[in-house]
C-alpha positions as CSV (number, residue, x, y, z in Angstrom):
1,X,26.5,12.1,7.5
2,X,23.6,9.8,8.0
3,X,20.3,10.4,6.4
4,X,17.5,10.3,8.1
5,X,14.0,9.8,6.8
6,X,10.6,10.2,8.3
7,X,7.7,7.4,7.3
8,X,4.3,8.4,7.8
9,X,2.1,5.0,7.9
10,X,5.0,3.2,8.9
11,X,2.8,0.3,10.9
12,X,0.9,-0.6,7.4
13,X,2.7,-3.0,5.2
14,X,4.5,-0.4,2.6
15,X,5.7,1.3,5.9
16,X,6.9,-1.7,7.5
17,X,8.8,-2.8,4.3
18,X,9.9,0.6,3.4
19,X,11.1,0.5,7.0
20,X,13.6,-2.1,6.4
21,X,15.0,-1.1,2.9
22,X,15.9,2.2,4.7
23,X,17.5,0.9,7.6
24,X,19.4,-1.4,5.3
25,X,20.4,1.6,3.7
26,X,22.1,3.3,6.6
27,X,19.3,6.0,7.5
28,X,17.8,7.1,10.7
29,X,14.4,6.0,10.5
30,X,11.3,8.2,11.9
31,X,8.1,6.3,11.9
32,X,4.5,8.4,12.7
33,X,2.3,6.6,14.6
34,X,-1.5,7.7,15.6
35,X,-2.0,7.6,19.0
36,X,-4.5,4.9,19.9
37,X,-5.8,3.1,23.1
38,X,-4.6,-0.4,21.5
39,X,-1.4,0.6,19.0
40,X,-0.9,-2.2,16.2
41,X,2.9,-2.4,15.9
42,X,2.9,-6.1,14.6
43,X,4.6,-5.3,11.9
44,X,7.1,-3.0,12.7
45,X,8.1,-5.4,16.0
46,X,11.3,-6.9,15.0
47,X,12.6,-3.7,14.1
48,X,11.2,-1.3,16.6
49,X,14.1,-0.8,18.7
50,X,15.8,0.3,15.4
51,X,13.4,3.2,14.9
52,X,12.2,6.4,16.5
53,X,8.3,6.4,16.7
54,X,6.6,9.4,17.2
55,X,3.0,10.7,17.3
56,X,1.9,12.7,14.6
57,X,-1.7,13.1,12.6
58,X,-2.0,13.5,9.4
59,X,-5.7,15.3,10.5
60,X,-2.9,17.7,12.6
61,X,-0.8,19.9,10.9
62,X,0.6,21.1,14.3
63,X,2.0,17.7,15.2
64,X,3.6,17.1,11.2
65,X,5.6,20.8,12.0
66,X,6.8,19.8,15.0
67,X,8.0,16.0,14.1
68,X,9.9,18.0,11.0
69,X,11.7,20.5,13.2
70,X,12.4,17.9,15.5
71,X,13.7,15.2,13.3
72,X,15.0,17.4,10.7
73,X,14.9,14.5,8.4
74,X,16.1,14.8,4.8
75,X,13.3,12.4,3.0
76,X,9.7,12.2,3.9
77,X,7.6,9.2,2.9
78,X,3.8,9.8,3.1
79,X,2.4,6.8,3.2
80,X,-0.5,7.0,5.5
81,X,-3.8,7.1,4.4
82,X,-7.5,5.6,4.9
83,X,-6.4,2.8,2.4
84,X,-9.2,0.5,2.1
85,X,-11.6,1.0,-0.8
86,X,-14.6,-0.3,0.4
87,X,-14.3,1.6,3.6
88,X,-14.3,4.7,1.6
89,X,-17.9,4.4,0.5
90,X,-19.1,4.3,4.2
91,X,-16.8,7.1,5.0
92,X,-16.1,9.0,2.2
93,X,-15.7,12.4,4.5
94,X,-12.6,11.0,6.3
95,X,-11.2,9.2,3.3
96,X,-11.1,12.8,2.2
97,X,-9.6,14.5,5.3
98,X,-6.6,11.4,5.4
99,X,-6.0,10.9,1.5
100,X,-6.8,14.2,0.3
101,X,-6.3,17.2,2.4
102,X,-3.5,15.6,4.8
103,X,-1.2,15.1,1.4
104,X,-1.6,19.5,1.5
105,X,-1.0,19.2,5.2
106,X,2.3,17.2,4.9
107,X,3.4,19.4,1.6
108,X,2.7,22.4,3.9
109,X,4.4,21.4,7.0
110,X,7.1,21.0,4.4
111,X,7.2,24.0,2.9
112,X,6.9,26.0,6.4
113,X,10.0,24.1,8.0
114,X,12.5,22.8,5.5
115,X,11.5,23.2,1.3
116,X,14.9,20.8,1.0
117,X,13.2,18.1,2.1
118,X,12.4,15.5,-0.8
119,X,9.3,14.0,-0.2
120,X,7.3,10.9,-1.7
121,X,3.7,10.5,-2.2
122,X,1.9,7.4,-2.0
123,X,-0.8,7.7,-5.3
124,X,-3.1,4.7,-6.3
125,X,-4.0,3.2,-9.7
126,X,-7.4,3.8,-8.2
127,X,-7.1,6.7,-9.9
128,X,-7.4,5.1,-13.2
129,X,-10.3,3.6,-12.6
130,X,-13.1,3.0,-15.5
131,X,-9.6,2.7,-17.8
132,X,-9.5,5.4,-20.6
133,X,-6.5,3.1,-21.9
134,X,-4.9,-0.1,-21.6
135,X,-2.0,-0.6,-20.0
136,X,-2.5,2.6,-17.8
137,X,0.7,5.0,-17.9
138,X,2.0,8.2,-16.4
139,X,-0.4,9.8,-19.1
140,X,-3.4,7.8,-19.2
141,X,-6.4,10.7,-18.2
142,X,-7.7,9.5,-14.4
143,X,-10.9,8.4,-13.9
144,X,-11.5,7.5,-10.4
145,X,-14.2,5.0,-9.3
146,X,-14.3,5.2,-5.6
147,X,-14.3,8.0,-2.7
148,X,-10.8,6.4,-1.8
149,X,-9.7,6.9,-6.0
150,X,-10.7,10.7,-6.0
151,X,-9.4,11.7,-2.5
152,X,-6.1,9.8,-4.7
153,X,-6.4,12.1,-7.7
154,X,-5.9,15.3,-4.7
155,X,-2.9,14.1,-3.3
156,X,-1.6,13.3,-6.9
157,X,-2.3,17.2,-8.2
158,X,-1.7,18.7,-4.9
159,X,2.1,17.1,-5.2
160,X,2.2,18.1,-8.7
161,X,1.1,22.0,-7.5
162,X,3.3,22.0,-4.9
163,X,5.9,20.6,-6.5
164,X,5.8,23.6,-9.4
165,X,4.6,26.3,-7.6
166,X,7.3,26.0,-4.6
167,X,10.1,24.1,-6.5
168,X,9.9,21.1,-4.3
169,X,11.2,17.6,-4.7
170,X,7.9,16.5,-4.5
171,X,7.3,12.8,-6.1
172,X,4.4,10.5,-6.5
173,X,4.4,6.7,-7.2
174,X,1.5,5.5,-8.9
175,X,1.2,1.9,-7.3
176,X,-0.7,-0.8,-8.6
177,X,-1.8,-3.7,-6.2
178,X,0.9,-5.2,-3.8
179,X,0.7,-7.9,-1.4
180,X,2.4,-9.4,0.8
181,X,2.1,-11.6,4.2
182,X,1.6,-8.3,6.0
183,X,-1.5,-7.3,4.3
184,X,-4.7,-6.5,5.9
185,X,-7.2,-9.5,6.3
186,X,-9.5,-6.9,4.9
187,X,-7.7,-7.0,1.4
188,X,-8.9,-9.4,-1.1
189,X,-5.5,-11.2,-1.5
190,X,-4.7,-11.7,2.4
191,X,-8.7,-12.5,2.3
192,X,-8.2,-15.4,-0.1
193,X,-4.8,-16.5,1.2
194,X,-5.9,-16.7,4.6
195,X,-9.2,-18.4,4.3
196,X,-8.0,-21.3,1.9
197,X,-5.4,-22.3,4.6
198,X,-8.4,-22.0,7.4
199,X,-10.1,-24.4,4.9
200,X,-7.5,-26.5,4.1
201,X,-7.4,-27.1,8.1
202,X,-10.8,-27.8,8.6
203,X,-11.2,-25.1,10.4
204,X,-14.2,-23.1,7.9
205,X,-15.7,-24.7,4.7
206,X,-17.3,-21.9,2.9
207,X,-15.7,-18.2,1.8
208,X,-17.9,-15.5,0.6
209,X,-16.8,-13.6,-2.2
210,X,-17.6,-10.5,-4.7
211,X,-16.7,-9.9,-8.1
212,X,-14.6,-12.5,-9.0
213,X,-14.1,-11.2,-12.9
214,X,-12.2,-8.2,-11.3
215,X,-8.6,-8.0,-13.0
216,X,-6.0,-6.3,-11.0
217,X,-2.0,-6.2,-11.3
218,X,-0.4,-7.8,-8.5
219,X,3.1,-7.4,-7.4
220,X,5.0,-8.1,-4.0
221,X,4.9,-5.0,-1.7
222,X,8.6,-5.3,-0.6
223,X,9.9,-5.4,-4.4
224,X,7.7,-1.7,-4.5
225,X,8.8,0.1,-1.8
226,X,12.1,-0.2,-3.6
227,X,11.0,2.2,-6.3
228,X,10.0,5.0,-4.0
229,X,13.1,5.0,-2.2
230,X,14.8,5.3,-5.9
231,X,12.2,7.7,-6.8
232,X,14.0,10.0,-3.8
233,X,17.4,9.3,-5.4
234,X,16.7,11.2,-8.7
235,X,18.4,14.1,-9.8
236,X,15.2,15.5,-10.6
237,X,11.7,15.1,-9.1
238,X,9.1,13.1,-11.5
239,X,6.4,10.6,-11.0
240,X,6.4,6.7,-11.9
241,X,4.0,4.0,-12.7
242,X,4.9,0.8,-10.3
243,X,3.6,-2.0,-11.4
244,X,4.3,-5.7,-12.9
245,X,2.5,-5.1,-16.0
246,X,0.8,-8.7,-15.8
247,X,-3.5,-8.9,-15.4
248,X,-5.0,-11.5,-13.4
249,X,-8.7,-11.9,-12.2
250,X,-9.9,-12.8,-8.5
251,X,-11.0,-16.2,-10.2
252,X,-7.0,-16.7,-10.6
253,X,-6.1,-15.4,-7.7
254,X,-8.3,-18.2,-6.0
255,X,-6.8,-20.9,-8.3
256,X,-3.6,-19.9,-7.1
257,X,-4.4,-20.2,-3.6
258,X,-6.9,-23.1,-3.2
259,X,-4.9,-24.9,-6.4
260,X,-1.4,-24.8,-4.0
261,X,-3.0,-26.0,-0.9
262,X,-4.3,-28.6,-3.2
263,X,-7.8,-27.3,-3.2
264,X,-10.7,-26.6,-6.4
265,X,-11.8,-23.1,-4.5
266,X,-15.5,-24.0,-6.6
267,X,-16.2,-26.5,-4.0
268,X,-15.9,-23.7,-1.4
269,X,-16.1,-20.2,-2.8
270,X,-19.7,-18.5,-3.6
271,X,-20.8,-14.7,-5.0
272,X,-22.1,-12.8,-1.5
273,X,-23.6,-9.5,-3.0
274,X,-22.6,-7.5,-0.1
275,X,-19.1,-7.6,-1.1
276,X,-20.0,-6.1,-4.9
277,X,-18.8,-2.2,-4.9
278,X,-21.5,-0.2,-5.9
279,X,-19.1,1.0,-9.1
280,X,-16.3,-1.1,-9.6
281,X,-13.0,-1.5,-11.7
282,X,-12.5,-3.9,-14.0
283,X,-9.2,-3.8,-15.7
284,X,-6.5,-2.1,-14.2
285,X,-3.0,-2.9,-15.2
286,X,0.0,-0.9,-15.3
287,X,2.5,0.2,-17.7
288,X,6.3,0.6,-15.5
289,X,8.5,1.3,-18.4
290,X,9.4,4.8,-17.5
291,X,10.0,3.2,-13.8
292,X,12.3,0.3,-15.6
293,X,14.0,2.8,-17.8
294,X,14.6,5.9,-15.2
295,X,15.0,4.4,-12.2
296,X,16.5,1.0,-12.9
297,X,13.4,-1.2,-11.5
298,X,12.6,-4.1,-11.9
299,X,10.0,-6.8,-9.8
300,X,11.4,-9.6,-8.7
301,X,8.4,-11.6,-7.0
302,X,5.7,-13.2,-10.1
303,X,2.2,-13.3,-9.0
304,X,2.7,-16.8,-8.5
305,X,5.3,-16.8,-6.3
306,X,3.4,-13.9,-3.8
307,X,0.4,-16.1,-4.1
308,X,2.7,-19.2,-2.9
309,X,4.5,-16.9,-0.3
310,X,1.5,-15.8,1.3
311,X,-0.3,-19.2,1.8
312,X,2.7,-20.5,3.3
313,X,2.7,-17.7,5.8
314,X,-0.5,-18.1,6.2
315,X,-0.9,-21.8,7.0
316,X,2.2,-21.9,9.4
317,X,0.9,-19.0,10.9
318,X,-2.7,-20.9,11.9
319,X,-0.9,-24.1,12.6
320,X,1.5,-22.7,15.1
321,X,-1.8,-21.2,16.5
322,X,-3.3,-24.4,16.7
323,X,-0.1,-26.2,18.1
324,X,-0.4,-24.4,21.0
325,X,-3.3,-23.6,22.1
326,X,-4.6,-20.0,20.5
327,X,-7.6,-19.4,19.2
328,X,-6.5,-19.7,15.4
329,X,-7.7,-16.1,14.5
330,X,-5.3,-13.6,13.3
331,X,-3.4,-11.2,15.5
């Protein structure tokens, strides 16, 4: 019988990735989708006639019952959320109504229509933040940083609660940083990787940056979404570290970029204040050994390789724009 599986956040890039794998996969795929005036299905186009979209909220319970009953699907990926830290600081109330209390909402709707269902939970290693150790691991204690890190920490316990008090096959995946092509321009990588190839074609000079001693642990979003699907294919429900286990600062991250567009990013990049977080996180990398051992996964993508990957998108992207006659913003 074919599987089916339901994606909340299935227009972001995990979803649009995870979209894929499942497909591949044989399943029936469900994607949630806000309603909005002007939808963004960009990333989901090439496959939308492959999926069944429907409108849910994760701020409505009402609409999560009714895609379950309808759908009946046997995995749920919860993957939506207000993702972007910064944005949590100016709205730290909804960060907490999406990340926080709609992770109860979906284990709810759960437990009300179907307590088969396994379900995957999309936790953050912005729940590490000021790092109690190094490299972080299922067991390091969290110490969140940001509005978006504690409304995290929630949907992390809340899984764990649920999955103890009501014996479901509730999992969470504690993801570090991953990129890809599909990333937000609002993201620091897709930020960097995007404005070296508007430099590198004249089209800007100058890019305004904020902490560029930052370390984070970068891996390729579509090698990740590959360990939640396996984390569904477990015999028993636990939770998993994702992550590449390799640190490297902003300052690489713009050597990288500007150094393969053959580019010194000093002659460009400078320190703009407003884009220092008002408490940031310095070292977060991740130890996946449980995730290596358990579940068989590995990352195939190096953080030079993404880096490469996304420029090259990136570039063709603006040329193509250029070519014929766009504007060469981004869509």
């Amino acid at each position: 019988m074919q599987r089916t599986a339901l994606i909340t956040g299935v227009t972001g890039q995990d979803g649009s990735y995870l979209a894929e794998l499942l497909l591949d996969e044989g399943y029936r795929v469900v994607g949630m989708v806000r309603r909005g005036s002007s939808p963004n299905y960009h990333r989901i186009e090439h496959i939308m006639d492959r999926l069944v979209l429907e409108q849910g909220d994760l701020l409505d319970q009402v609409s999560l019952i009714q895609i379950l009953r309808r759908h009946r699907p046997q995995e749920v990926y919860n993957l939506a959320a207000m993702s972007f830290v910064p944005t949590s600081w100016e709205q730290p109330v909804l960060t907490a109504e999406f990340t926080a209390v709609g992770v109860t909402r979906v284990l709810d709707a759960i437990r009300m229509v179907d307590p088969t269902i396994r379900v995957y939970q999309a936790s953050s290693s912005e729940m590490f933040g000021k790092v109690q150790e190094v490299p972080q691991r299922e067991t390091t204690p969290f110490y969140p940083r940001s509005p978006y890190g504690v409304a995290k920490v929630y949907g992390h316990w809340i899984t764990i609660n649920y999955r103890e008090s009501y014996d479901l096959f509730a999992v969470s995946g504690i993801l570090f940083n991953h990129e890809s092509p599909r990333r937000g321009l609002e993201f620091v990588t897709r930020k960097v990787t995007y404005n070296a190839a508007r430099i590198k074609l004249g089209l800007q000079d100058r890019l305004p940056m904020g902490n560029l001693d930052a370390k984070r642990d970068w891996g390729f979003a579509g090698d990740y979404v590959r360990a939640m699907w396996l984390m569904l294919q477990q015999d028993k429900p636990d939770d998993f570290v994702v992550a590449t286990g390799e640190q490297h600062s902003v300052r690489e991250l713009l050597e990288a970029a500007f150094g393969h567009l053959g580019l010194d990013y000093q002659d460009h990049v400078y320190t703009d204040p407003q884009f220092l977080r008002p408490a940031d996180v310095y070292e977060l990398v991740g130890d996946a050994s449980k995730a290596r051992r358990v579940l068989g996964w590995e990352p195939q993508v190096s953080f030079h390789e993404l880096v490469e990957m996304m420029v090259e998108h990136d570039l063709k992207m603006l040329e193509e724009k250029i070519a014929t006659g766009r504007p060469p913003t981004i869509d």
